[in-house]
N, C-alpha and C positions, 0 to 999 in steps of 0.2 A: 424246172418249168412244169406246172401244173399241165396234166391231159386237155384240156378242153382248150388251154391259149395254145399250148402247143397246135392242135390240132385248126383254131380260128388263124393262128398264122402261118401255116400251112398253106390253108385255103386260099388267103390273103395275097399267100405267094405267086399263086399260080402257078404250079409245081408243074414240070414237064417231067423231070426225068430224078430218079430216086434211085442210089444205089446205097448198100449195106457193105463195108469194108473191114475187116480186119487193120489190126493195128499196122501193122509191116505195108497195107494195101493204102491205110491213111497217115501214115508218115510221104508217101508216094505225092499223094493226094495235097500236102501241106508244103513239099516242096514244088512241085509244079505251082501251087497258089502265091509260091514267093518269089518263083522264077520269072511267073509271069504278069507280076502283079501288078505296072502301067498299063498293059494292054486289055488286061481285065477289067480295072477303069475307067480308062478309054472307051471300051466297051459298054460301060454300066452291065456287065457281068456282075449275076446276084446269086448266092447259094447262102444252103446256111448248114452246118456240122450238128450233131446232136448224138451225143453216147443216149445207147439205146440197155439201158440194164438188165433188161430182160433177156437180149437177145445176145447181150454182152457183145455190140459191134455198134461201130461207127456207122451213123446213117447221114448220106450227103441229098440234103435235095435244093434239083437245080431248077430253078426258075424258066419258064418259059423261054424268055426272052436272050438264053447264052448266045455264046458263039460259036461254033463250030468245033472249036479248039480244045472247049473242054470235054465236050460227049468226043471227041474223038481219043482225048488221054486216057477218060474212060473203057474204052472200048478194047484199049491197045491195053491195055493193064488187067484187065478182070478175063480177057481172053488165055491172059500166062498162064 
């Protein structure tokens, strides 16, 4: 994905909340999003994944409009 759409759909997103994850942190990450994946639906829960090369880590950013559930898996995971 080129810098500049990256960055216009970013914007686009409305990004609330950005976290940078190691692999083992978004294997975590990928099963929560499978575990919970009607309710996040239901929700209209939006994020979007993007391997960051440079920094060599997973970047998650979430949308404004989540739900609770996931800045809270968040929180409880990047605290370990």
């Amino acid at each position: 994905m080129c810098r500049f759409f990256k960055k216009q759909f970013i914007k686009d997103m409305d990004i609330e909340f950005t976290h940078e994850l190691n692999l083992e942190q978004f294997e975590n990450w990928c099963t929560f999003c499978l575990d919970n994946t009607i309710e996040m639906y239901e929700n209209k829960d939006s994020y979007m994944n993007v391997w960051d090369r440079e920094k060599e880590k997973y970047i998650v950013y979430i949308q404004r409009n989540e739900q609770s559930g996931i800045e809270n898996f968040f929180n409880k995971m990047l605290v370990k």
